[in-house]
N, C-alpha and C positions, 0 to 999 in steps of 0.2 A: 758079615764079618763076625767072626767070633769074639764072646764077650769077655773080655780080659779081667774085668773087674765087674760086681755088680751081675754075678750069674742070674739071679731070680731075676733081676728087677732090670730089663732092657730102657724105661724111662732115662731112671740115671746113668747108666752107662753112655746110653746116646750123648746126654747132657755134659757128660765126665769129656767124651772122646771129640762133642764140639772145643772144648774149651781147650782140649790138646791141640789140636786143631790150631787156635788163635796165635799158637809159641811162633810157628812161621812168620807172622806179621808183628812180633813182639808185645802183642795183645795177654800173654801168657806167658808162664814158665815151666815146662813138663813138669823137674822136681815141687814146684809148687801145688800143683794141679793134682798128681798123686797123691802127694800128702795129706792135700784137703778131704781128695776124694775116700780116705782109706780112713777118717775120721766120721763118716757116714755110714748112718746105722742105713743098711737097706731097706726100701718104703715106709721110711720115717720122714716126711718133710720138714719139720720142726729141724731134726738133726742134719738133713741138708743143709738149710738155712743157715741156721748156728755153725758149720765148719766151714763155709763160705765165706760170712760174713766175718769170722773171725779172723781169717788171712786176709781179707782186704782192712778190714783194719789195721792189721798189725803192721802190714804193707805199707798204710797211706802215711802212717805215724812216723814211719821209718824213712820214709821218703822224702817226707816236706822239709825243709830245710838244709835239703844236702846238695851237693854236687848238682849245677842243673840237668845235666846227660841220664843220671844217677835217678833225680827228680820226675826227668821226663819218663823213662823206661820205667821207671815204679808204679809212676800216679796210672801210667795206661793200664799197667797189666792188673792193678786195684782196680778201677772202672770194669775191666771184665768180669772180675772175682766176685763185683756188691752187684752186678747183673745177674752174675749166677745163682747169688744169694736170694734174688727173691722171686724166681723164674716158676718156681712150682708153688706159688702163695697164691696164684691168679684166680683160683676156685672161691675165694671171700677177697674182694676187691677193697672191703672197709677194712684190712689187714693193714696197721699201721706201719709195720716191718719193709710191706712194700714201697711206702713213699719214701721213708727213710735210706734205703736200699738205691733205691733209684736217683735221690736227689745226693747223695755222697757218689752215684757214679759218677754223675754229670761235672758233679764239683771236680775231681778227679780230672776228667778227659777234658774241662776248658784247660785246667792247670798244668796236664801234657801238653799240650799242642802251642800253649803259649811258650814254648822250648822249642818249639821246631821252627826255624828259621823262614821267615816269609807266607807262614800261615795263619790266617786271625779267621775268629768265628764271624759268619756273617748271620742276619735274621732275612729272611724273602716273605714277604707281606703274602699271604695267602686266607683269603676271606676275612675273618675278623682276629686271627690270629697272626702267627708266623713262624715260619721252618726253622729252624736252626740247625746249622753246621760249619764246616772249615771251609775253609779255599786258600788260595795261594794270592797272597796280599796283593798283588796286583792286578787281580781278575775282579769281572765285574755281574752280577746277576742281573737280567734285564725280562720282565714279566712282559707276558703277551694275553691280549682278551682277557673276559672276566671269566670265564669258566673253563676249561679244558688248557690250564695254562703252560705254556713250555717259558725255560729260561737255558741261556747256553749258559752250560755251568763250568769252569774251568777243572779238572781230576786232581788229587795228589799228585801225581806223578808227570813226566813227560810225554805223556801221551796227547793227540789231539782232543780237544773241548769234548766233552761229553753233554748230546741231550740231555735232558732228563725233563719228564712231563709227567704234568700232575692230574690226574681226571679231575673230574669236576667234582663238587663234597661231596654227594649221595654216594657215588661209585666210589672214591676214599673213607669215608666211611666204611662204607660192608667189608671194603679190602682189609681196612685194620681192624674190625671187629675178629674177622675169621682170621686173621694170622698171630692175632692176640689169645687168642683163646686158648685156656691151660685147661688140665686135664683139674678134678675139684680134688682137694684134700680132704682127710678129717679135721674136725675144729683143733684151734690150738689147746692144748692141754696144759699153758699156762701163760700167764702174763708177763707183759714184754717192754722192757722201755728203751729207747736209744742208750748207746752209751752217752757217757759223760763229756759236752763238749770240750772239757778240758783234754780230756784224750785223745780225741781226733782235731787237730787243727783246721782249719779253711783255710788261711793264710796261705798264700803260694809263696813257694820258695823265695831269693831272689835271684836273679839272674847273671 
């Protein structure tokens, strides 16, 4: 596909034309998406980072407390945005940009879905941890054996139950090592702190 934006640098652009990508599932906004993108110095990841990060903030602030429809389409299409933000950081893992990044998505997308009628997050006990995600409030996760475990899982949609099976750790493991794995950056060339909690809220809206 030719590169519409982001000639030299196919990274970002892939990155840019995922995230276009997401508007069909209202994960995104194209006019937002562009705009963030065209604030991007090419193979800069610092300036990645910062024009991503900067619309999901501006997004999540705008959102919390308004309309819950308004709330819910906001906080989603932020969770994609603070994803994107910290998507090319992965080459230094003690990158504090990335927990901060990651943990304002997560806050985000429990805060949409708690708007969406009949879906609540569940946890599925897997080894000494546990999965997280949605389902459809009236569906039920049910573990089988200790290792190689299936559970029917109920889909968003109206579609029939969807398996979904988990290897066993070792083999989970390697699989999300290698699909985790980011291309490395250069170090940051300066220091960074979250914004200011007063600026971005937690609180979810009300209903």
């Amino acid at each position: 596909m030719k590169l519409l934006m982001f000639h030299d640098d196919p990274p970002f652009w892939f990155e840019t034309l995922r995230n276009l990508g997401l508007a069909a599932y209202g994960g995104s906004d194209v006019g937002e998406v562009i705009a963030t993108a065209s604030r991007v110095t090419p193979g800069d990841y610092d300036s990645w980072h910062d024009a991503w990060l900067s619309t999901a903030e501006r997004l999540e602030a705008e959102e919390r407390g308004s309309h819950p429809v308004s709330a819910r389409d906001g906080l989603l299409r932020a969770s994609s945005y603070y994803r994107a933000a910290e998507f090319f950081l992965h080459g230094h893992p003690e990158d504090p940009r990335i927990d901060h990044a990651y943990e304002r998505g997560v806050s985000c997308f429990r805060d949409a879905i708690a708007h969406l009628p009949g879906v609540m997050p569940v946890e599925i006990p897997y080894e000494d941890t546990a999965l997280h995600g949605p389902q459809p409030s009236t569906g039920t996760g049910r573990p089988s054996g200790r290792t190689g475990r299936t559970w029917s899982v109920p889909s968003w949609t109206s579609s029939p139950r969807t398996r979904v099976s988990i290897p066993p750790a070792s083999r989970c493991s390697a699989s999300v090592s290698a699909a985790t794995s980011r291309p490395a950056r250069p170090p940051t060339r300066r220091a960074w702190q979250p914004s200011s909690p007063s600026t971005v809220s937690s609180t979810p809206s009300p209903p």
